[in-house]
N, C-alpha and C positions, 0 to 999 in steps of 0.2 A: 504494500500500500504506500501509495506514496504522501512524504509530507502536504500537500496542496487537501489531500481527503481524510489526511491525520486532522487539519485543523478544523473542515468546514466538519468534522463530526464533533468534534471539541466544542466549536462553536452551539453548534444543535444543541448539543447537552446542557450548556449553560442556558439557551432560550428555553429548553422544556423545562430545569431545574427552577428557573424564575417564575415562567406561568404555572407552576403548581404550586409555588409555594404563595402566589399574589392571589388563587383561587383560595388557600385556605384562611387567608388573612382576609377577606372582603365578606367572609362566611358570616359575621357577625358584624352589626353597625356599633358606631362610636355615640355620646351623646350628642357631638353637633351633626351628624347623620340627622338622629332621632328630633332635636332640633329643629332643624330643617325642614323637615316632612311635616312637624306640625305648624310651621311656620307660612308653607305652602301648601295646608290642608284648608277646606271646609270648615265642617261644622260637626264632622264623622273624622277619625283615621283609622281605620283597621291595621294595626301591622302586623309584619309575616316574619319577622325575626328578634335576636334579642339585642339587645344593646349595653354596653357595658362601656362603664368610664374609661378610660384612656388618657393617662397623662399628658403624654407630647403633644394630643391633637385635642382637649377636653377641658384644656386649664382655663380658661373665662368661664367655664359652668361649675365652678367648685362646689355652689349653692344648690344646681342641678338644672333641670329641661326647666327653662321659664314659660308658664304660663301666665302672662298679665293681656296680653291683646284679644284671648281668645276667649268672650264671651258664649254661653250656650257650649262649651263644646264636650265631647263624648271621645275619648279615645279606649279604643278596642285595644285590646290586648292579646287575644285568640291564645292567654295560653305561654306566652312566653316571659323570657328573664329579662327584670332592667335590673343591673349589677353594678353599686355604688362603687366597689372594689375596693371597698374600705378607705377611698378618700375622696368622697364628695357626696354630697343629697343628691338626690333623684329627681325631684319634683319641687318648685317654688312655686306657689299658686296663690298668683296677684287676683285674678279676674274670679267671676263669681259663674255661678251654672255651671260649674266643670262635676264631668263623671269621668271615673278612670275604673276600667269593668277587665274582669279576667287575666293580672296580670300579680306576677309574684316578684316582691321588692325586695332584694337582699344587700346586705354591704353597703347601705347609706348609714353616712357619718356626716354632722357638722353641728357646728355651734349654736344654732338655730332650731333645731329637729332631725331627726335621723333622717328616715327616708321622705318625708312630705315635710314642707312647711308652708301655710296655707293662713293666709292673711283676708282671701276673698270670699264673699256667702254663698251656702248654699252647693257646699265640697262634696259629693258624693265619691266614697271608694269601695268598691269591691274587687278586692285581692288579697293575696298573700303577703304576709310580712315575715321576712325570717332575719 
């Protein structure tokens, strides 16, 4: 074999080595991910995975996923983990009419409240707390 097909396999193996390791890294959303989505939600979110704090890319949410703009709203849970990771709240909830349904809150931590801290009326939660 000659060196010209020694590298372009080298090469290969590093492109597959990268896209397998970027698929298991994207498997799970960060807080500003989760952020986001309810930032560019309705008035409904259903989500489809779990999310968990993140230092490098989560440090302006140390408090947690702000909810103060979203009145009326309803996020779905189906079932999945939001994981404080033992340094940061989950949930800050300014605004009033919020329901947060089906969703297990583990590893919030802050000086405020663990996993919620919730200053707006009319806070509905059904979930797990661990």
């Amino acid at each position: 074999m000659t060196n010209f097909y020694k590298k372009i396999i080298k090469v290969m193996l590093i492109i597959a080595i990268l896209l397998i390791c970027t698929g298991s890294v994207s498997a799970e959303g960060n807080f500003t991910a989760l952020q986001n989505e309810i930032d560019n939600s309705g008035n409904v979110l259903e989500i489809s995975q779990d999310y968990t704090f993140n230092n490098a890319t989560d440090i302006y949410l140390m408090e947690g996923v702000i909810l103060n703009a979203k009145e009326n709203f309803t996020l779905n849970g189906n079932g999945h983990i939001i994981n404080g990771a033992n340094l940061s709240s989950i949930f800050t909830i300014a605004a009033d009419n919020i329901v947060i349904n089906n969703l297990t809150l583990i590893n919030g931590v802050s000086m405020s409240g663990s996993a919620v801290s919730a200053t707006g009326e009319n806070i509905t939660l059904n979930n797990k707390f661990l």
